[in-house]
N, C-alpha and C positions, 0 to 999 in steps of 0.2 A: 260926649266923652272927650277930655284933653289930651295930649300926644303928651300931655309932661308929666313923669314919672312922684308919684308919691311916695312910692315905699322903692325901695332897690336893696334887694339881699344879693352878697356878693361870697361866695365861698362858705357858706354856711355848713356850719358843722355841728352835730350835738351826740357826742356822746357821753356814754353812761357807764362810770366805771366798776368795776367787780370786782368786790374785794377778798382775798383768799389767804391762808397761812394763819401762823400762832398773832401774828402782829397784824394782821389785817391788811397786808397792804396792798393794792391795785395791781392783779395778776393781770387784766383783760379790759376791753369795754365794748360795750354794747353800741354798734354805729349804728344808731335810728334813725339818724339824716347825715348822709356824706358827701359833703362841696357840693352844696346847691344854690345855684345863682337863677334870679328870676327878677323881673321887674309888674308892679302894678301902678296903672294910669292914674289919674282924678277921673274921678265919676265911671268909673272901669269896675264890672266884676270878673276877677279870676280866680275858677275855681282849682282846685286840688284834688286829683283822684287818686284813688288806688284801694288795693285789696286791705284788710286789715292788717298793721304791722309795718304797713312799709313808711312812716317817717308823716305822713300827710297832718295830724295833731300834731306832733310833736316839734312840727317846721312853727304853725301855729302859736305853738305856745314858746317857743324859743324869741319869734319876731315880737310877742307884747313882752317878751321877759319874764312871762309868769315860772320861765326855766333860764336860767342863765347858760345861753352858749357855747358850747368847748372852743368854738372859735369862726371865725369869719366877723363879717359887717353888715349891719342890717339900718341901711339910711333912710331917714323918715324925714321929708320934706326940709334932704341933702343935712339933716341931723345923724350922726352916726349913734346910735340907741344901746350900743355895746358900751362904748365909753361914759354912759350917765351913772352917774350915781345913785341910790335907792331914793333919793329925796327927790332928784332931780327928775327921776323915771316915775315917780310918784306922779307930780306935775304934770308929765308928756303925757301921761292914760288918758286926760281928759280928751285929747284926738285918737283914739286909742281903745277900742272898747271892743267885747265877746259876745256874743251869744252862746253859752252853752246847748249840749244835747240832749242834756236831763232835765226835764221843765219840773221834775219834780223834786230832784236835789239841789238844785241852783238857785230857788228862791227861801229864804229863812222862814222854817212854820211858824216861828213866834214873833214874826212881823205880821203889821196891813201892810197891803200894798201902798198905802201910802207910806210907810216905814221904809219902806225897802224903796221906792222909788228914792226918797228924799234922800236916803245914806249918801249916795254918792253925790249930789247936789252939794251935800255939807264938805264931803271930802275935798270934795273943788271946788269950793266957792263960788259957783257961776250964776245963783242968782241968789237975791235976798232971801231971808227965811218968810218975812210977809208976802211975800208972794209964790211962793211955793206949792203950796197947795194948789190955786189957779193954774198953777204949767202944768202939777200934774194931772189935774184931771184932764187937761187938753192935751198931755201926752196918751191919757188913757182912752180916750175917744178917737186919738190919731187910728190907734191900732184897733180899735174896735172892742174895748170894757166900757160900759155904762159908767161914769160917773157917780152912780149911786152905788157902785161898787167900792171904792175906794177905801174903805176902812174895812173889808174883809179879808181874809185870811186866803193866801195861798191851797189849804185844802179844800175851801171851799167852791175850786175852781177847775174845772176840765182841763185834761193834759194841754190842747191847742190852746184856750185863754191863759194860761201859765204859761206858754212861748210869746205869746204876746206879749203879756209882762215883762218877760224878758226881756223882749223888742224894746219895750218904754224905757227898761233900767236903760237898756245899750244908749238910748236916744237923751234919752234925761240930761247930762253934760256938753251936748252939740260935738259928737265924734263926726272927726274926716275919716278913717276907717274903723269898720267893724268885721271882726272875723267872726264869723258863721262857725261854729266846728261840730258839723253833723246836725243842723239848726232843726231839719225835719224826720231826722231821720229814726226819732223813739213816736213819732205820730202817724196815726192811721191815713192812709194816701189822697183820702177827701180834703182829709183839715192839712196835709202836706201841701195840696194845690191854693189851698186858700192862705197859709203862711207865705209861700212863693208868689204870690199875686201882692201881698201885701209888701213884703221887702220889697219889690221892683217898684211898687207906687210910692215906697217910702224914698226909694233911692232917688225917684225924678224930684219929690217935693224938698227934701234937703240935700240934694246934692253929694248922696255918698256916693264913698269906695268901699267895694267888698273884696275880701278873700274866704269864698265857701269853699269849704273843707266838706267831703262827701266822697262815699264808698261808692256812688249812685249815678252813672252815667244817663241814665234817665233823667233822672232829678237837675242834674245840672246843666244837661240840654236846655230848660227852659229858663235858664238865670243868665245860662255866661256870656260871656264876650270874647274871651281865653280861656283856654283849658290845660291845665299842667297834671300831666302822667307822672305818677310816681312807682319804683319797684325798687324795694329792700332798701328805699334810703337813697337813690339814688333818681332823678328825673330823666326819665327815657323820651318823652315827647312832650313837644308844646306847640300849639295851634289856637287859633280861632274857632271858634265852633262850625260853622261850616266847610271847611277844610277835616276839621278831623273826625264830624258823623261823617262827611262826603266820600273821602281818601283818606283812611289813618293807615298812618306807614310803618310804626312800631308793632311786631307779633301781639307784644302783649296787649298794646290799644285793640286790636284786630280782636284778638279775645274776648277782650270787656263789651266792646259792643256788640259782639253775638251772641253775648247771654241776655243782651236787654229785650223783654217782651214785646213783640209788635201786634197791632191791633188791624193792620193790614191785613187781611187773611190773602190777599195775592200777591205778598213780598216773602218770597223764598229767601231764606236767610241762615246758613249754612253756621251749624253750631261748633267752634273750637272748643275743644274739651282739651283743658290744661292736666299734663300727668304730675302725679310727684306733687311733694310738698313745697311753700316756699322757705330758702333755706333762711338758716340762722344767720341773725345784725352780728353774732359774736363774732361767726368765722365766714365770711357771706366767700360765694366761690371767688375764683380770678379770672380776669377777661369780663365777659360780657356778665351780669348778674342774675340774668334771667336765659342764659344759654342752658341750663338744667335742664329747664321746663319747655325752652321752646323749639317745636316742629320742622323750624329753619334753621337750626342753628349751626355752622360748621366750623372747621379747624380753628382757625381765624377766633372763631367768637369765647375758644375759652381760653385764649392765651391773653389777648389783645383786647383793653380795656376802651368802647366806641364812646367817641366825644361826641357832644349835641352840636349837630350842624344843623345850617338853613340847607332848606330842602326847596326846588323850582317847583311852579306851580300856582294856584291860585289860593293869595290871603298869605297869612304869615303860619310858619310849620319849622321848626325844629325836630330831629330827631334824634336819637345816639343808637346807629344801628347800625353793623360792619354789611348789612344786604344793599342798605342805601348807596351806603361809601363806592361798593361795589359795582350796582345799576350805573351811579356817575360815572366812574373810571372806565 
């Protein structure tokens, strides 16, 4: 893994505007991600957690442009990817590619798989059409399809051999990143371990960068490198993985990892039950964003909005927590 930055999102914003009156015009908007700054390495995976709703896809889909930004900068190997134009953001996807979460609406039924792998082959020109056929079927054997597969149809194929596919399209072009967005998380937890087994082998043989996107602290236990907490749009913690299953410093981290199943049966492991809803992107609270809901929370945290600091200790840890600020002082 490189120390040098591939992707670097600086003040990321995306919101979603709502439009009301006789004229329609932009009463409100919806903040789904608010000032999020984060960096990911070469040959780095970082994933992205959080509860449904809080910004985690929709950061995702603003960094490939599949959503255009309401504002910030999202630099791709020191390329600012906000200033391209459609043709020219065309062009940059060939480094640039998804895994979707639906292995069953992300592939075209009235394609082969070789149809669907080749699309984007053609959209980018990366390799001749006489030899196409030959990559894919060695893309489809990378991931684990028979070759004698390849002119079959998408229904004709189990949920996990459709993520795999998926995996081929992503791979097909020669992508420096690929986001993951919920990659395992419509398949059964068998063929879940066996997609995660496969991305990691795929990422030592070609050399990727990931940004997995997962509800699933579990799941992403066994991928990451980094791990970025999200709540209501906003990034409360960032760590290394063993710093944040070890010591996580943010309430809401604290939470998430004590609802994950342990198979320990001699690790006592003390369940936070979160009350209350989380609230609305339209009118999200002031101060801390998750002072609503959390156990700790006092004066301070609903007036006074907490910035991500580094936190001392072992590995790298960011937090935005007025307890931390606190502990220090």
């Amino acid at each position: 893994m490189s120390d040098q930055a591939l992707l670097e999102v600086k003040e990321l914003k995306q919101y979603f505007p709502i439009k009301g009156g006789v004229f329609g015009r932009t009463v409100n908007h919806v903040k789904a991600v608010d000032d999020v700054s984060f960096t990911v390495n070469e040959g780095e995976t970082v994933s992205i957690v959080g509860e449904s709703g809080c910004g985690k896809s929709t950061t995702g889909r603003a960094i490939l442009r599949l959503d255009n930004p309401y504002s910030g900068n999202i630099y791709f190997q020191g390329e600012d990817l906000v200033s391209l134009s459609k043709s020219q953001m065309r062009k940059k996807r060939k480094d640039l590619q998804i895994i979707f979460q639906d292995p069953y609406a992300s592939l075209n039924p009235r394609q082969t798989v070789s149809q669907i792998l080749e699309e984007a082959m053609e959209i980018q020109k990366v390799i001749p059409k006489k030899d196409r056929r030959k990559k894919i079927t060695e893309l489809l054997e990378t991931v684990g399809i028979g070759a004698h597969q390849i002119d079959r149809y998408p229904h004709e194929f189990s949920g996990g051999q459709r993520q795999r596919i998926g995996i081929a399209r992503a791979l097909s072009v020669d992508p420096k990143l690929i986001v993951c967005d919920e990659a395992v998380s419509a398949l059964d937890v068998s063929i879940q371990a066996q997609v995660l087994n496969l991305l990691k082998d795929l990422q030592r043989k070609f050399k990727l960068t990931y940004l997995f996107i997962s509800h699933d602290l579990g799941v992403v236990r066994h991928i990451s490198d980094r791990i970025i907490v999200m709540y209501l749009g906003k990034i409360v913690e960032v760590a290394d993985k063993k710093s944040l299953f070890n010591q996580p410093r943010h309430p809401y981290t604290q939470a998430l990892l004590s609802a994950i199943p342990s198979t320990n049966i001699t690790e006592r492991r003390e369940r936070i039950i979160l009350t209350g809803d989380v609230p609305s992107p339209i009118d999200p609270p002031a101060g801390c964003r998750f002072h609503t809901r959390c156990p700790l929370a006092f004066d301070r945290c609903a007036k006074e909005e907490p910035k991500l600091m580094s936190v001392s200790g072992s590995g790298y840890q960011q937090v935005a927590c007025h307890l931390t600020e606190e502990s220090k002082a």
